[in-house]
Backbone as JSON Lines, residues from 0, in Angstrom:
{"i":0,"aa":"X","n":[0.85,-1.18,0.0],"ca":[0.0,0.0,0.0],"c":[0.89,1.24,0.0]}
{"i":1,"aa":"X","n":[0.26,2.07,-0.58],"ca":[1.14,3.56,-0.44],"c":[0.85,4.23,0.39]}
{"i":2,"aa":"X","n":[1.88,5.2,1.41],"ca":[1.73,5.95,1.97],"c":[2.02,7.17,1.78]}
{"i":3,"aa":"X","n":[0.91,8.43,1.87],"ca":[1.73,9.38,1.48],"c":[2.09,10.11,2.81]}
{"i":4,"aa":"X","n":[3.47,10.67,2.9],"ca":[4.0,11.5,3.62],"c":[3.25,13.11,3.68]}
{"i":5,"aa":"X","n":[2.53,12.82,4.75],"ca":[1.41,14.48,4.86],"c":[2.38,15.68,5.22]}
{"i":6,"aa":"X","n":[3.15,15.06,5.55],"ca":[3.87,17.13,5.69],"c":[4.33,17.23,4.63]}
{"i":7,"aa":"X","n":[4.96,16.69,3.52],"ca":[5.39,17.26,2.46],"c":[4.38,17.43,1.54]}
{"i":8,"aa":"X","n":[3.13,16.63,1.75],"ca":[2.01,16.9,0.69],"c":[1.86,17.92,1.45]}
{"i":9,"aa":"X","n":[1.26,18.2,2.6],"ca":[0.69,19.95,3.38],"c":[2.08,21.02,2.54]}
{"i":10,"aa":"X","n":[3.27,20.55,2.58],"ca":[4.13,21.3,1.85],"c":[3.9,21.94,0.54]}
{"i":11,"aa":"X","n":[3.56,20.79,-0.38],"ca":[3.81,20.98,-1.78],"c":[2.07,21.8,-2.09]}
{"i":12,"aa":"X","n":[1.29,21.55,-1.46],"ca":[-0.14,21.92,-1.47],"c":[-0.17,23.51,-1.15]}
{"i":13,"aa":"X","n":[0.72,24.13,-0.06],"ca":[0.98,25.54,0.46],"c":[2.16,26.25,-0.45]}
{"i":14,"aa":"X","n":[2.93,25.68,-0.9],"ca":[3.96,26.55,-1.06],"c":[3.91,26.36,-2.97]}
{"i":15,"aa":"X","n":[3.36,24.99,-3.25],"ca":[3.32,25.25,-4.76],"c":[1.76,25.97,-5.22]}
{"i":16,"aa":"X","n":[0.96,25.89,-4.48],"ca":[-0.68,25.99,-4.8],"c":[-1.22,25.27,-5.65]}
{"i":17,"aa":"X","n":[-0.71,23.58,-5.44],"ca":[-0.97,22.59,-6.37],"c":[-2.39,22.12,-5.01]}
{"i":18,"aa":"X","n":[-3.91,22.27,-6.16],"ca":[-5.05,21.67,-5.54],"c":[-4.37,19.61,-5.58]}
{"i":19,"aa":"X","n":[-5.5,19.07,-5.07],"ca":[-5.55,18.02,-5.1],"c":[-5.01,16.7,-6.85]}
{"i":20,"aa":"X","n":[-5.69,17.26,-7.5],"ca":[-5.94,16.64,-9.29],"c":[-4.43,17.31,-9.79]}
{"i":21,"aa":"X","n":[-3.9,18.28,-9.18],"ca":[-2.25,18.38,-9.9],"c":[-1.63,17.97,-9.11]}
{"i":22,"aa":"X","n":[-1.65,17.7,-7.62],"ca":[-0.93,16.49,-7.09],"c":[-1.08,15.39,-7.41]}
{"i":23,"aa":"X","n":[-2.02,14.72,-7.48],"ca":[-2.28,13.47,-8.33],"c":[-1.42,13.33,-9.46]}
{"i":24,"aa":"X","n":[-1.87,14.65,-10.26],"ca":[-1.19,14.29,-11.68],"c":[0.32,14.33,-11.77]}
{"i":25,"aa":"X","n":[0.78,15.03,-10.66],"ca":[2.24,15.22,-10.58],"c":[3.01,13.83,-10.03]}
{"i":26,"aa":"X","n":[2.13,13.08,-9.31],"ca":[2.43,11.48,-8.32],"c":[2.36,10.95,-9.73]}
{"i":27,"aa":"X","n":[1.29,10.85,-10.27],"ca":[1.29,9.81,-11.49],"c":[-0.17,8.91,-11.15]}
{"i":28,"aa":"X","n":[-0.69,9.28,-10.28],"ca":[-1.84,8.47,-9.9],"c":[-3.2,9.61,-10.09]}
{"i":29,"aa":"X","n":[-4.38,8.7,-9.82],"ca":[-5.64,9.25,-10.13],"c":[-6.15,10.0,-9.36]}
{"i":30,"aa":"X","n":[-6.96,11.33,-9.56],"ca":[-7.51,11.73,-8.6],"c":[-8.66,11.48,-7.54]}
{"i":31,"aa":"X","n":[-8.88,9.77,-7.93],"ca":[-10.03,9.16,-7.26],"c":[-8.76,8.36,-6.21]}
{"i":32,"aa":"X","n":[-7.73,7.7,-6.67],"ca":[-7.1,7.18,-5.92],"c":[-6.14,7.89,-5.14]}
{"i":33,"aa":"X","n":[-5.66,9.08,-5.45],"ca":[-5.0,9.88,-4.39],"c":[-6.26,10.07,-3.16]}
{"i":34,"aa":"X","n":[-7.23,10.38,-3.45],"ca":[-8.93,10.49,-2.74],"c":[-8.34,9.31,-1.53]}
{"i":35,"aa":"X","n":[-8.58,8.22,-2.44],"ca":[-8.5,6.91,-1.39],"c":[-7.43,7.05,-0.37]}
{"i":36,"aa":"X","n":[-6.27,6.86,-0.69],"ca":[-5.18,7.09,0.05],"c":[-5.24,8.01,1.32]}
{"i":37,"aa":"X","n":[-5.37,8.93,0.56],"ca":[-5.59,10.2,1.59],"c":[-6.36,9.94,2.91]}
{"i":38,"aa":"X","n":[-7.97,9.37,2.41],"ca":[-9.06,9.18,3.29],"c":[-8.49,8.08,4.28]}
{"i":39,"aa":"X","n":[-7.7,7.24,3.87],"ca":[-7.75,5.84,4.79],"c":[-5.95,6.05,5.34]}
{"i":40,"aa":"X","n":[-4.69,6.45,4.9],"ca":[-4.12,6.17,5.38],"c":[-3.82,4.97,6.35]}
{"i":41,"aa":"X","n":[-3.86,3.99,5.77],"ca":[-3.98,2.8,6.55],"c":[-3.29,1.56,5.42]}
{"i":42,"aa":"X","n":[-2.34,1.14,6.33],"ca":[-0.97,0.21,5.65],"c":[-0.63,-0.79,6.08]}
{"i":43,"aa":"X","n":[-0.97,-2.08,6.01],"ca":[-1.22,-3.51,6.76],"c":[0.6,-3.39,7.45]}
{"i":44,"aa":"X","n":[0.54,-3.88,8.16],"ca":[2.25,-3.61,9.38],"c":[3.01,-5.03,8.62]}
{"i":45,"aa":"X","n":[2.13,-6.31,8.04],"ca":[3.21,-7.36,7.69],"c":[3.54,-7.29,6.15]}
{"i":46,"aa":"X","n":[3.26,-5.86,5.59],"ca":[3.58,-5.49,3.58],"c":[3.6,-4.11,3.38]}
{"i":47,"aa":"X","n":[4.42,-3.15,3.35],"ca":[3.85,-2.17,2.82],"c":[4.86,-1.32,2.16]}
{"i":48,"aa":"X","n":[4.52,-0.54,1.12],"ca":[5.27,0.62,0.61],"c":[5.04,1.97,0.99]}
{"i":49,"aa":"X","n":[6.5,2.57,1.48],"ca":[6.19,3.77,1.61],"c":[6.93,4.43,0.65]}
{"i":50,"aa":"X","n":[6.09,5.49,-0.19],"ca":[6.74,6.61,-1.12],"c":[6.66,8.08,-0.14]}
{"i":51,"aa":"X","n":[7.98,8.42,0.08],"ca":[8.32,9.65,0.25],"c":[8.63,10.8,-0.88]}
{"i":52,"aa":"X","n":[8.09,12.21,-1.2],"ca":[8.73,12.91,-1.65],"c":[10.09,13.98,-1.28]}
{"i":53,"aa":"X","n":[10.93,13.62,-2.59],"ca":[12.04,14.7,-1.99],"c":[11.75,15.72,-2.65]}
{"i":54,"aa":"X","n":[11.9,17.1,-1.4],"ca":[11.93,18.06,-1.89],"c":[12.34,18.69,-3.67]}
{"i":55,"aa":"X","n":[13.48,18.51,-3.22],"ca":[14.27,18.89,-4.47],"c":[14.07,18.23,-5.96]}
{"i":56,"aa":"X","n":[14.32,16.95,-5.95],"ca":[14.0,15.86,-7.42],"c":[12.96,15.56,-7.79]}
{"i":57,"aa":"X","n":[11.39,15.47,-6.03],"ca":[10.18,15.13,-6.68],"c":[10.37,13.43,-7.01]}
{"i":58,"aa":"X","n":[11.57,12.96,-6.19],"ca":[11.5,11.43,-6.33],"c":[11.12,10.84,-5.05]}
{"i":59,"aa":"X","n":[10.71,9.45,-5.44],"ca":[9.99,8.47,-4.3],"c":[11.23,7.41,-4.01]}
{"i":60,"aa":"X","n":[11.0,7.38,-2.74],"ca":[12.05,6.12,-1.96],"c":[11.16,5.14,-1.85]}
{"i":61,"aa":"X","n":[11.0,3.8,-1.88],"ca":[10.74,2.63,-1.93],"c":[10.57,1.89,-0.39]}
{"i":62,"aa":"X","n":[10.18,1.2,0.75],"ca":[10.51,1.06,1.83],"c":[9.83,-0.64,1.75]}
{"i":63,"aa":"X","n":[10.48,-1.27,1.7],"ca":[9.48,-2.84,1.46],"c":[9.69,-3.55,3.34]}
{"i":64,"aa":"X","n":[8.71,-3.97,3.86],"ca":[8.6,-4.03,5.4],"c":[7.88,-5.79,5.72]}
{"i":65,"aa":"X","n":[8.38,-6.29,5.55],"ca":[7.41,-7.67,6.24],"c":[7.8,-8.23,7.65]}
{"i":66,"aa":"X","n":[7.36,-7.75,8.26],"ca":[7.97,-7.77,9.55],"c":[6.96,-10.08,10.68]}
{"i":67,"aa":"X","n":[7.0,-10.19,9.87],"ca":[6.27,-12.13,10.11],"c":[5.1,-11.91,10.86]}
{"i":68,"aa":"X","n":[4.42,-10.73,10.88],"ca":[3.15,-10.96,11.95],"c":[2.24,-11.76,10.68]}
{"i":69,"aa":"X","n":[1.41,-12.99,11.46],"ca":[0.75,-14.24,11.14],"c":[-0.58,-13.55,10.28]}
{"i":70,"aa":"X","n":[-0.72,-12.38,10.95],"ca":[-2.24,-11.77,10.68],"c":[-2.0,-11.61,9.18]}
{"i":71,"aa":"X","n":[-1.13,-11.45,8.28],"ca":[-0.96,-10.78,6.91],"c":[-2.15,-12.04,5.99]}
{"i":72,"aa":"X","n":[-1.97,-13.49,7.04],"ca":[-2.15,-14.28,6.08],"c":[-3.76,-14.41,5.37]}
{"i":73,"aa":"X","n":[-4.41,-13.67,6.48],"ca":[-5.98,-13.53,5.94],"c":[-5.96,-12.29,5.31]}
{"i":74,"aa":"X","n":[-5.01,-11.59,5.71],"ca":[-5.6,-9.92,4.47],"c":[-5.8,-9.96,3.3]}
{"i":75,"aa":"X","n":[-6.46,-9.19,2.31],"ca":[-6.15,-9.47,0.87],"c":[-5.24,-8.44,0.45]}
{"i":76,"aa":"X","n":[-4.0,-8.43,1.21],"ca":[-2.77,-7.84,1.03],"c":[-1.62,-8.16,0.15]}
{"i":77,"aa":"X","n":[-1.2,-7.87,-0.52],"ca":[-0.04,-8.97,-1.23],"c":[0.88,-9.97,-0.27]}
{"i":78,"aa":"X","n":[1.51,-11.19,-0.7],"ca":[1.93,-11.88,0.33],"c":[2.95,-12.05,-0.51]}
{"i":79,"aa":"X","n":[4.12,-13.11,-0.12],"ca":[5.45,-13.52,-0.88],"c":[5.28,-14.69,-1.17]}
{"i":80,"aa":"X","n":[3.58,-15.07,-1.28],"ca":[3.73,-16.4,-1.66],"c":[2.9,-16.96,-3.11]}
{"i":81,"aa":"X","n":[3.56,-16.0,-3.98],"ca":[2.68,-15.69,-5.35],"c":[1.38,-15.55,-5.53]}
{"i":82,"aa":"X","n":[1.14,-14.69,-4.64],"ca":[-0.46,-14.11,-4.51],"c":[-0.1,-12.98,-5.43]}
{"i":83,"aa":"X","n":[-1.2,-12.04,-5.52],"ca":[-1.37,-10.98,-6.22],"c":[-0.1,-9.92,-5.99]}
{"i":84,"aa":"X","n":[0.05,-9.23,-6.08],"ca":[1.02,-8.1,-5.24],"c":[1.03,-6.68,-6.08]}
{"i":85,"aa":"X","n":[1.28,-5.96,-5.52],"ca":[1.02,-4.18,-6.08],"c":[1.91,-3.86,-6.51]}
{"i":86,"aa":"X","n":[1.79,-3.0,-7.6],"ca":[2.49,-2.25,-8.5],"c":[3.53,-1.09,-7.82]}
{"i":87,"aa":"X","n":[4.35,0.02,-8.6],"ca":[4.84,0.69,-7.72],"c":[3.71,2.0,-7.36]}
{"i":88,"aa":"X","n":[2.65,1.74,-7.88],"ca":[1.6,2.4,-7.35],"c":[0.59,2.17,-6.56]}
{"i":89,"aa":"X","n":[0.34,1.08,-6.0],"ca":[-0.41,0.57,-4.78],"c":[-1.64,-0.27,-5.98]}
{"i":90,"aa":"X","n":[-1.54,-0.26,-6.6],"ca":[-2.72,-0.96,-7.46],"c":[-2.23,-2.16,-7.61]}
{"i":91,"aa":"X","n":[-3.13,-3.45,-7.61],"ca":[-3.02,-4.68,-8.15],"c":[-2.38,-5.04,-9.33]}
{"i":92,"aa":"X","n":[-0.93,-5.75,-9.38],"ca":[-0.42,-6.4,-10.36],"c":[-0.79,-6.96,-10.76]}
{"i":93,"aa":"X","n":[-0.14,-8.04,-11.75],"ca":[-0.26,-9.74,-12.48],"c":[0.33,-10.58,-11.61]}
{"i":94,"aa":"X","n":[-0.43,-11.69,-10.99],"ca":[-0.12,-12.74,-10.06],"c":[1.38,-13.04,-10.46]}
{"i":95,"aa":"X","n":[2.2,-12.73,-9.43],"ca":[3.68,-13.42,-9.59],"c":[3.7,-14.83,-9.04]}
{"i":96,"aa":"X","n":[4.55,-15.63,-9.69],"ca":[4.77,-17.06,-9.14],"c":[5.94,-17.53,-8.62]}
């Protein structure tokens, strides 16, 4: 799942006067799914991606986390055991095997 880092979005939102739909468009994602993100902030603790923005480049760091809690195994979270798994945008891939 993606997380977005809220002080640099409260950043880039104040200091560029980018509304919501040119942040989106500037991430690369939709303005229904930046919506989502935003609303739920919520990132299963045994899978997740975090994208940070840097100031300066406007690039994302990567953070991959599986830390063995048992609970992952009922989520419909991506797993490492050729289940579904997410893109570098939080959306559903092609089943890896």
């Amino acid at each position: 799942m993606v997380k977005i880092n809220l002080t640099l979005y409260t950043h880039y939102r104040k200091i560029h006067n980018w509304n919501d739909k040119i942040f989106a468009k500037k991430l690369g994602f939709s303005h229904a799914y930046l919506s989502r993100l935003l609303n739920s902030q919520r990132a299963p603790s045994s899978y997740f991606i975090e994208k940070y923005l840097d100031f300066t480049h406007f690039v994302f760091e990567q953070a991959f986390v599986c830390n063995g809690d048992p609970s992952y195994q009922q989520s419909n979270y991506p797993k490492f055991n050729g289940e579904k798994r997410y893109n570098e945008f939080g959306e559903r891939g092609e089943e890896k095997s």
